[in-house]
C-alpha positions as CSV (number, residue, x, y, z in Angstrom):
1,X,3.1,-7.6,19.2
2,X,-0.1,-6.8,17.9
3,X,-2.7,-9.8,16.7
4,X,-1.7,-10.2,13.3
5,X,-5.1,-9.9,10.4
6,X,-6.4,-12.8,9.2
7,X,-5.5,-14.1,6.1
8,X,-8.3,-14.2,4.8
9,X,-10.0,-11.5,5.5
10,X,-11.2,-9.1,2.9
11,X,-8.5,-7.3,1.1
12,X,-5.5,-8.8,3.5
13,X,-2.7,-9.5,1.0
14,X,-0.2,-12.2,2.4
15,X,3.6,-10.8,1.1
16,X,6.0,-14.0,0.2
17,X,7.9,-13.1,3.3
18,X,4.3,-13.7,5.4
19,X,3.5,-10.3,6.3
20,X,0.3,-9.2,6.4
21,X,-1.5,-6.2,4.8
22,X,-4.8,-4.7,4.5
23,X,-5.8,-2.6,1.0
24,X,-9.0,-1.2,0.8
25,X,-11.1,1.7,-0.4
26,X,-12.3,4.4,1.4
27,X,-15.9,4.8,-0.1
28,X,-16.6,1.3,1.3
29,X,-17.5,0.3,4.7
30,X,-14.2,-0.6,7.0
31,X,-14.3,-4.9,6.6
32,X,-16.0,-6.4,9.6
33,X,-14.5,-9.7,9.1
34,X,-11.0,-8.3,10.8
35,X,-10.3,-5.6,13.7
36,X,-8.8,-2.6,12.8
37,X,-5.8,-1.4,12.2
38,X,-3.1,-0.2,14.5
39,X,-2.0,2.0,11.4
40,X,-2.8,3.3,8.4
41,X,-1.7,4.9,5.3
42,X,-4.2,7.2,3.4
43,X,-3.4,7.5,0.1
44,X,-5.1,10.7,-1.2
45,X,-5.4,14.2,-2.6
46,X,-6.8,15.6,0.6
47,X,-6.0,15.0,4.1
48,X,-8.2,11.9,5.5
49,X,-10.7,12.0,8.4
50,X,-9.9,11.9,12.1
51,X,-9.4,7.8,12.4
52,X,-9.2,6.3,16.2
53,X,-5.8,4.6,15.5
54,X,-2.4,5.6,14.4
55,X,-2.2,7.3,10.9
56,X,-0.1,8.9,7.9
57,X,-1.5,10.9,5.3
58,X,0.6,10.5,1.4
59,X,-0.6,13.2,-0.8
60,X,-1.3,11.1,-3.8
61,X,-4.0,12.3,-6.1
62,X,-6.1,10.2,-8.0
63,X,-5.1,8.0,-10.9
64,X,-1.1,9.9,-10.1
65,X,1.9,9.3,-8.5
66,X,2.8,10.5,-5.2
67,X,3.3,14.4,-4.7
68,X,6.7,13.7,-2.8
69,X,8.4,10.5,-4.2
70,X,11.0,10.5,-1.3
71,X,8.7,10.7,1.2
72,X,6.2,8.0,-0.3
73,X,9.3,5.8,-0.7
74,X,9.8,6.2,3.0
75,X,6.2,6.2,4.5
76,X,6.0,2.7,2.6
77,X,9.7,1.2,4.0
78,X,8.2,2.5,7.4
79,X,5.0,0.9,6.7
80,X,6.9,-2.5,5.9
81,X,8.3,-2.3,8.6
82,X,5.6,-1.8,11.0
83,X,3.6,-4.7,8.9
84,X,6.5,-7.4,10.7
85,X,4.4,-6.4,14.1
86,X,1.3,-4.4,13.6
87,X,-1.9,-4.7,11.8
88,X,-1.0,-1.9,8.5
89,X,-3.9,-1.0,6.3
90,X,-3.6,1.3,3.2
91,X,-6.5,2.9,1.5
92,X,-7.4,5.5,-1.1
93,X,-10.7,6.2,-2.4
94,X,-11.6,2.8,-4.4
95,X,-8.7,0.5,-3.3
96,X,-7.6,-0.2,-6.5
97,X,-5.3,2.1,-8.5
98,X,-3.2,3.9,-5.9
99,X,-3.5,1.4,-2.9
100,X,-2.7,-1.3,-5.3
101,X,0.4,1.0,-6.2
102,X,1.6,1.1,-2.7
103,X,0.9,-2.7,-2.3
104,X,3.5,-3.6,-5.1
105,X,5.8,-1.5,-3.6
106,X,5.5,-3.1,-0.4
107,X,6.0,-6.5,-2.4
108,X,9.3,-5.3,-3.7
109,X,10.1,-4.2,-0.5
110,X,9.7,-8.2,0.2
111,X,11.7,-9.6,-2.4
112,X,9.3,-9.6,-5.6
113,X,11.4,-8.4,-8.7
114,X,9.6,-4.8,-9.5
115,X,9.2,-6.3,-12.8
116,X,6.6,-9.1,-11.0
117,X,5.3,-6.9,-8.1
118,X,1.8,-5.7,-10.2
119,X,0.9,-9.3,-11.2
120,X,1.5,-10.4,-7.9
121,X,-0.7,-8.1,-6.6
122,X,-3.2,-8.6,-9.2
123,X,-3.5,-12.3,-8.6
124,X,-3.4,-12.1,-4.6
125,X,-5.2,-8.8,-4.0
126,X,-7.2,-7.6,-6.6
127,X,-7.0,-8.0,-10.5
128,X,-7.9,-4.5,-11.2
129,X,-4.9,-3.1,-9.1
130,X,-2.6,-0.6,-10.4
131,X,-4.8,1.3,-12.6
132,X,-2.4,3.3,-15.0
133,X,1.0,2.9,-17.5
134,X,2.3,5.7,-14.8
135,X,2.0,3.6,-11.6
136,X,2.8,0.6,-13.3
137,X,6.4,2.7,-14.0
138,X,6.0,3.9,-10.3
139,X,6.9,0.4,-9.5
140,X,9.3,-0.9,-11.5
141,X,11.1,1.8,-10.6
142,X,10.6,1.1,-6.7
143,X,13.0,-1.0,-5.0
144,X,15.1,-0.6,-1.7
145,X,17.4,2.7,-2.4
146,X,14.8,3.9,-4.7
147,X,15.5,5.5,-8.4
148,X,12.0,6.7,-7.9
149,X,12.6,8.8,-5.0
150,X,15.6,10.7,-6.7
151,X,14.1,14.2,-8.1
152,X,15.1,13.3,-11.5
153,X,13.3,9.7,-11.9
């Protein structure tokens, strides 16, 4: 088992079930108050940068919804997973809109109602998380067997 992040380090948001994740934004320094990840999931139009640790790439363009619903909805239950054992960060460009996204998905994935998952990321991560009607939708939507993952949600 991997040394979990600290709570509170910048950006870590504690899920109600005590897991541990790290949002942030790409076009800011990696936090030095925390080691680095042992995986990360980069949410973003373009495929990221080489990183030294373990990675996944979720085609998710700016202020959208991912490319491939089924495959975010999995890449985030994988991600859950790992978060029990390993230090998970997610990251798009500015931290906010789409990380924030994948964030209140994890917190369904925890237990939050999908209806509560943006304002409990907005009042433990960041209050400017989840940017758009769209994602907002992207959300309640979530949940474990996933209406948004189905082609026609």
């Amino acid at each position: 088992m991997t040394e979990p992040w600290n709570p509170t380090a910048t950006g870590v948001l504690r899920l109600p079930s005590g897991r541990l994740v790290r949002g942030r934004g790409l076009r800011r320094p990696r936090p030095t108050d925390s080691p680095a990840p042992t995986y990360g999931v980069y949410l973003l139009g373009k495929q990221p940068p080489q990183l030294p640790w373990e990675t996944r790439w979720l085609r998710w363009p700016d202020f959208r919804l991912p490319a491939d619903r089924a495959e975010a909805h999995a890449v985030l239950t994988d991600a859950w997973h790992r978060s029990l054992t390993e230090r998970v960060e997610f990251a798009c460009a500015g931290g906010r809109g789409r990380t924030g996204t994948a964030l209140a998905c994890l917190a369904v994935l925890d237990g939050v109602p999908s209806g509560e998952a943006v304002g409990y990321v907005r009042a433990h991560y960041d209050r400017h998380a989840v940017e758009t009607p769209w994602q907002r939708r992207y959300v309640e939507r979530f949940g474990p067997v996933s209406r948004a993952a189905r082609p026609e949600a």
